[in-house]
N, C-alpha and C positions, 0 to 999 in steps of 0.2 A: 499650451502656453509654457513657456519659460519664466522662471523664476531663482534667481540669486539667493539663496539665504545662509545667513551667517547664526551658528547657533554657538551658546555659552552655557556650558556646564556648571552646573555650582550645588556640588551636592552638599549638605549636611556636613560638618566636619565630626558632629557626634554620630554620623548613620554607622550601623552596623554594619562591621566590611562584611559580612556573607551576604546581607543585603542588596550592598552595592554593586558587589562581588557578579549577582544574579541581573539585577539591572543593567549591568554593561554587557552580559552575556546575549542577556534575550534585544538590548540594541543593538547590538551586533547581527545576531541573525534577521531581524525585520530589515535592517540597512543593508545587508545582501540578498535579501529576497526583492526589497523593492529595486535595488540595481539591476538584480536578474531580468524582472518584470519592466525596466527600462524607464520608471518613475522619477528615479534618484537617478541623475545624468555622470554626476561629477561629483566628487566627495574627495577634499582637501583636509589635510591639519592644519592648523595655523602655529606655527612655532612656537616654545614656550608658552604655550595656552592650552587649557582644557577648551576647544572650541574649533569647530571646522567652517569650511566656505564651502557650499553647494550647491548645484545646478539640479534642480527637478524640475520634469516636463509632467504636465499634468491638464489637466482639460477647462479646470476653471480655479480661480481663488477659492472658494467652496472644498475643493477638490485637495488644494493643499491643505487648507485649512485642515482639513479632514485626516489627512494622511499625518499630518505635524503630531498633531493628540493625539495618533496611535502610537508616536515613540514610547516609551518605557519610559525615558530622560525626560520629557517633555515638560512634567510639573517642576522640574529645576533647573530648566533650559528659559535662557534670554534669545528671543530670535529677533533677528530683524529681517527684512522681505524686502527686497527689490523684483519689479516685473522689469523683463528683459523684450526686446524687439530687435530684429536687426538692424542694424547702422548702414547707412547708404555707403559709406567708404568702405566698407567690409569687402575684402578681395575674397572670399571662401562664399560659395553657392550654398555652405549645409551648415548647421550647428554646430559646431566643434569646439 
């Protein structure tokens, strides 16, 4: 299943930067391992925002759900969730 999600950063402005420092490191490498592993489709910035748009394929709501609480970020991330289907006008045979 496909799923759109928009996430919003909003760390602590008193957090400790080696803290934070550690937290955007180790989000980093979970958000290219799960790329690798083909989880996270599509991973956007959004401009002037601490916050990105993304496409993860995942087997069920459950399943993101699942994967969302293993970010690092996650206890000071705002997500919103859209489920995705394909559109009958869609000229493209595959997910892209």
């Amino acid at each position: 299943m496909l799923f759109h999600v928009k996430m919003t950063v909003n760390l602590p402005l008193d957090m400790n930067p080696e803290r934070a420092a550690q937290l955007k490191a180790d989000e980093k490498a979970l958000a290219q391992r799960l790329q690798e592993q083909g989880k996270w489709r599509h991973l956007w910035r959004i401009a002037g925002l601490y916050a990105n748009y993304s496409v993860f394929d995942v087997p069920s709501v459950e399943a993101l759900h699942d994967t969302l609480m293993l970010l690092p970020l996650f206890p000071y991330m705002d997500i919103e969730i859209d489920g995705l289907c394909r559109h009958p006008s869609s000229i493209h045979a595959d997910d892209r």
